[in-house]
C-alpha positions as CSV (number, residue, x, y, z in Angstrom):
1,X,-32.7,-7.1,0.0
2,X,-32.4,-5.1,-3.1
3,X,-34.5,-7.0,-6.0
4,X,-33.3,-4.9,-8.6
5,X,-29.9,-7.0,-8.8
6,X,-31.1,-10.1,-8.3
7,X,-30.0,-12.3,-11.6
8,X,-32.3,-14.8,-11.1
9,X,-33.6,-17.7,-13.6
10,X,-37.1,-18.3,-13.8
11,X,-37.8,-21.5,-11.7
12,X,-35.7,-19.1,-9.2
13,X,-38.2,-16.2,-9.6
14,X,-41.2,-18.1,-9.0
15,X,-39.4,-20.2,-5.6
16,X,-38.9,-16.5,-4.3
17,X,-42.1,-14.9,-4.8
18,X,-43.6,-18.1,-3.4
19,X,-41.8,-17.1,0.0
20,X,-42.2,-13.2,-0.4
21,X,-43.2,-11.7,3.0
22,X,-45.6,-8.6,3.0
23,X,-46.6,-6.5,5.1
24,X,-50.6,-5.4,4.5
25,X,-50.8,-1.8,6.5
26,X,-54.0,-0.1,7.5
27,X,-55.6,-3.7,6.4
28,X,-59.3,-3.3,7.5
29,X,-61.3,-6.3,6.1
30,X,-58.8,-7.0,3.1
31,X,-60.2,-5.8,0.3
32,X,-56.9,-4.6,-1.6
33,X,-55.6,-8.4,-0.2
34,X,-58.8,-10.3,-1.1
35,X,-57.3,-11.6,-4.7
36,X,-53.5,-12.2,-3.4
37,X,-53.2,-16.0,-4.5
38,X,-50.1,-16.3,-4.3
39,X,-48.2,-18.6,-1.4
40,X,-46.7,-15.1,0.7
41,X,-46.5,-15.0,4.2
42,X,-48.6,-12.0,5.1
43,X,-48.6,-10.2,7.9
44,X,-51.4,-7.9,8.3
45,X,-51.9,-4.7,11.0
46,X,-55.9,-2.5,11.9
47,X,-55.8,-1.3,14.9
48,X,-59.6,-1.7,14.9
49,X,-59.7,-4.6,16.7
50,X,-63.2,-5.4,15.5
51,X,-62.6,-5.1,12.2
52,X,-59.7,-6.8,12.6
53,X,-61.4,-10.1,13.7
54,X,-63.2,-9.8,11.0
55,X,-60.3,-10.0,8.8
56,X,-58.7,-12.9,10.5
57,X,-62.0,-14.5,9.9
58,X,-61.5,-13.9,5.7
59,X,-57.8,-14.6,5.9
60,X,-57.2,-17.4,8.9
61,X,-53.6,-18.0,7.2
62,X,-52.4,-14.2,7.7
63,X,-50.2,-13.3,10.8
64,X,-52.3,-10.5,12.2
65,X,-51.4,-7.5,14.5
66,X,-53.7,-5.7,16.2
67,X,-52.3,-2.3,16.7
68,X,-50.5,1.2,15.2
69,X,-50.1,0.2,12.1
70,X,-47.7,3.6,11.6
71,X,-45.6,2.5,14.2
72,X,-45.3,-1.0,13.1
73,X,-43.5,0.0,10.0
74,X,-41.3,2.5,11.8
75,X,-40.4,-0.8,13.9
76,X,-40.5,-3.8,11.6
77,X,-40.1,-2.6,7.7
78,X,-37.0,-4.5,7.3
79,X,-38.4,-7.7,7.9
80,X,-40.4,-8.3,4.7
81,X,-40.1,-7.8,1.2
82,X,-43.1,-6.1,0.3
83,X,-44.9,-3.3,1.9
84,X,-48.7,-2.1,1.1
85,X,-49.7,0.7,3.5
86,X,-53.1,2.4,3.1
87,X,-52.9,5.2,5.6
88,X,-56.4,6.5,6.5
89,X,-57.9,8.9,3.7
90,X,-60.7,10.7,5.2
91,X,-58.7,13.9,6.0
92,X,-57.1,14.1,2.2
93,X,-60.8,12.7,0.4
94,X,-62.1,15.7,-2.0
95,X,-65.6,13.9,-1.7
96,X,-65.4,15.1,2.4
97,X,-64.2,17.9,1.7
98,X,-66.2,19.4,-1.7
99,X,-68.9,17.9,0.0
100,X,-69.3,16.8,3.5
101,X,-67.4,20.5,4.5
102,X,-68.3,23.0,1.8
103,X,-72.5,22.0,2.1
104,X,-73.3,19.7,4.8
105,X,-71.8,21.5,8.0
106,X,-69.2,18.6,8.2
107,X,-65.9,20.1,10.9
108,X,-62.9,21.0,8.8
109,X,-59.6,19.1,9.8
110,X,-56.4,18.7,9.3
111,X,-55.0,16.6,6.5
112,X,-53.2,13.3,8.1
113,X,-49.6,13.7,7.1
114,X,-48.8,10.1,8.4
115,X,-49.2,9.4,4.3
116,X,-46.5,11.7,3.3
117,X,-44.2,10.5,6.3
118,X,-44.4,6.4,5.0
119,X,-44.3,7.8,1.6
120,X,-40.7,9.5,2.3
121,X,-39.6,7.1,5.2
122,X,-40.2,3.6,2.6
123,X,-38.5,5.7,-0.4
124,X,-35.1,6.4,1.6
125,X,-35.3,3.3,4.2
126,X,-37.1,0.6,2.4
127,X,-34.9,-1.7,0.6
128,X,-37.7,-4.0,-1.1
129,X,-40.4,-3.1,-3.2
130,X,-43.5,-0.8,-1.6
131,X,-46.9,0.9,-2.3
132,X,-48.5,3.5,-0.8
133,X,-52.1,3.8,-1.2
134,X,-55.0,6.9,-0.6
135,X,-57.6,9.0,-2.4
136,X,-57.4,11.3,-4.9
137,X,-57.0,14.4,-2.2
138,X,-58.9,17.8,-2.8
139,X,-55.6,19.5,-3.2
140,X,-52.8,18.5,-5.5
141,X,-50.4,15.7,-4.0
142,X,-47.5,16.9,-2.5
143,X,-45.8,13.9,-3.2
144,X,-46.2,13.5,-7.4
145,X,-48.1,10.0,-7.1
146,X,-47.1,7.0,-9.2
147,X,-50.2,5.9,-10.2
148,X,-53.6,7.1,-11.1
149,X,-55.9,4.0,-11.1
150,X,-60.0,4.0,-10.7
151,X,-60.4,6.0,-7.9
152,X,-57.3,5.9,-6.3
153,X,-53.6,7.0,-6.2
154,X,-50.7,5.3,-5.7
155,X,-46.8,5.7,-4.6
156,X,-44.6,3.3,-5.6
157,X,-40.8,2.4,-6.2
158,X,-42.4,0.0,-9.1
159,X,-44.0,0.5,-11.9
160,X,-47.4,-0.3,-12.0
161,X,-48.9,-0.8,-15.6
162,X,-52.3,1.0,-16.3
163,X,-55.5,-0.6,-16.5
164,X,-59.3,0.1,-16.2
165,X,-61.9,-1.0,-13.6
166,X,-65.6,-0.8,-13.7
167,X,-66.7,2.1,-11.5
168,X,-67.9,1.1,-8.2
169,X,-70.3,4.3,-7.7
170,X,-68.8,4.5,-4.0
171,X,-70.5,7.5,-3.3
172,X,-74.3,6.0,-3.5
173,X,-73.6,2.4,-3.6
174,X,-75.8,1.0,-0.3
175,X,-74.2,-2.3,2.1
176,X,-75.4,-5.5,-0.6
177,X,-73.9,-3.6,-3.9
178,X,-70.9,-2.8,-1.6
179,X,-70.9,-6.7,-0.4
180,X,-71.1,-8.1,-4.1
181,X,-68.5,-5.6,-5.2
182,X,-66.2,-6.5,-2.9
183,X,-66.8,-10.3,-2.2
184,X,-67.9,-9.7,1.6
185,X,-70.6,-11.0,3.4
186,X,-70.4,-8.9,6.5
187,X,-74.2,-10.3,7.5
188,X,-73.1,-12.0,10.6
189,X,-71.4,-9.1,11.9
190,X,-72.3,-6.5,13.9
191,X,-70.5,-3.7,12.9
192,X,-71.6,0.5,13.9
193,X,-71.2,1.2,10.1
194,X,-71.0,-1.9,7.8
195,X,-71.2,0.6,5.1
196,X,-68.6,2.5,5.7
197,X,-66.3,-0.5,6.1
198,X,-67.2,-1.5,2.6
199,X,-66.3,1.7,1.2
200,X,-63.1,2.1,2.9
201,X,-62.0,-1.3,0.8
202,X,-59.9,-0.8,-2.1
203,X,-61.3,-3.0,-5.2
204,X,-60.1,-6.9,-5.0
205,X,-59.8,-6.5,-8.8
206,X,-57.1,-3.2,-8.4
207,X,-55.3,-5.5,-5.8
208,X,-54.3,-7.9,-7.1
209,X,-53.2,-6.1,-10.3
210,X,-50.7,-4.4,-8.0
211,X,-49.7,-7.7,-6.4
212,X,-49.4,-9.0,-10.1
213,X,-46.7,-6.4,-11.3
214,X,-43.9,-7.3,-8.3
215,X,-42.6,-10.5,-10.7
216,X,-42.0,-8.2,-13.4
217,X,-39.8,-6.3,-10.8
218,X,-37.4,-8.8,-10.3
């Protein structure tokens, strides 16, 4: 399905984004999907399972997969008509790096090129409209990034208008500034690190301004 040449009226518009099926990758608790009010059929994949009940506990409506959320996409993309992935960020995150390796004795690793492979595989595959979410990385992209919102970058085959968010001090922000940022009461759960759950969520606020530019796509 190519949206691009879809001469659609209005009324049209709105039936089809009622109806638009998306795929949320790498979903953790659902903080990019937290502010998605729209009627979509969502499927969501974290292979956390865990974490994952935790999201089906937020989102009861969502189809959810527990599993590989990298293979997922290799094996399902074509089903939907939007894709948000948000491959894991720790081994491209300047903070672990500049900090956690340079002064606190934290191992070096390898960066996680499974962001670079959905990045190229959703531009030359993907026929709908996609993101691709991470960290601002310690080195420079090697992928020129769409975007450049808060703290985050973004990949796109859309464009996605600019806007400012309030800073969410990530870095020292403790588990209740995290929860009221976010809109999650994790208090029931027992979790190895609530904290870093929280941070790993991207802003409700930044997601659904992405979700809010796929109309003007159309």
């Amino acid at each position: 399905m190519t949206w691009q040449h879809f001469p659609l009226c209005k009324y049209t518009q709105f039936r089809y984004l009622l109806g638009m099926k998306i795929l949320n990758l790498y979903a953790g608790i659902g903080g990019n999907r937290k502010l998605w009010s729209g009627k979509y059929e969502i499927t969501a994949v974290e292979l956390d399972s865990q974490i994952a009940h935790i999201y089906a506990d937020f989102f009861p409506q969502d189809n959810l997969i527990i599993g590989d959320a990298h293979q997922y996409l290799l094996e399902h993309f074509a089903e939907f008509d939007f894709i948000w992935s948000s491959p894991p960020c720790q081994s491209h995150s300047s903070f672990r790096h500049n900090i956690c390796v340079r002064y606190r004795g934290t191992k070096p690793e390898y960066p996680d090129m499974k962001l670079y492979q959905e990045i190229l595989f959703l531009k030359h595959h993907f026929k709908g409209l996609w993101v691709v979410e991470n960290v601002k990385p310690y080195y420079k992209p090697l992928i020129e990034p769409t975007k450049d919102l808060q703290r985050h970058l973004f990949w796109s085959n859309f464009e996605i208008a600019d806007m400012k968010f309030k800073r969410d001090k990530i870095r020292t922000s403790q588990i209740p500034q995290l929860s009221r940022l976010h809109g999650f009461d994790l208090s029931n759960y027992k979790l190895a690190n609530k904290r870093q759950v929280l941070r790993n969520c991207v802003l409700p606020e930044l997601g659904e301004h992405i979700i809010m530019q796929l109309p003007k796509q159309i």
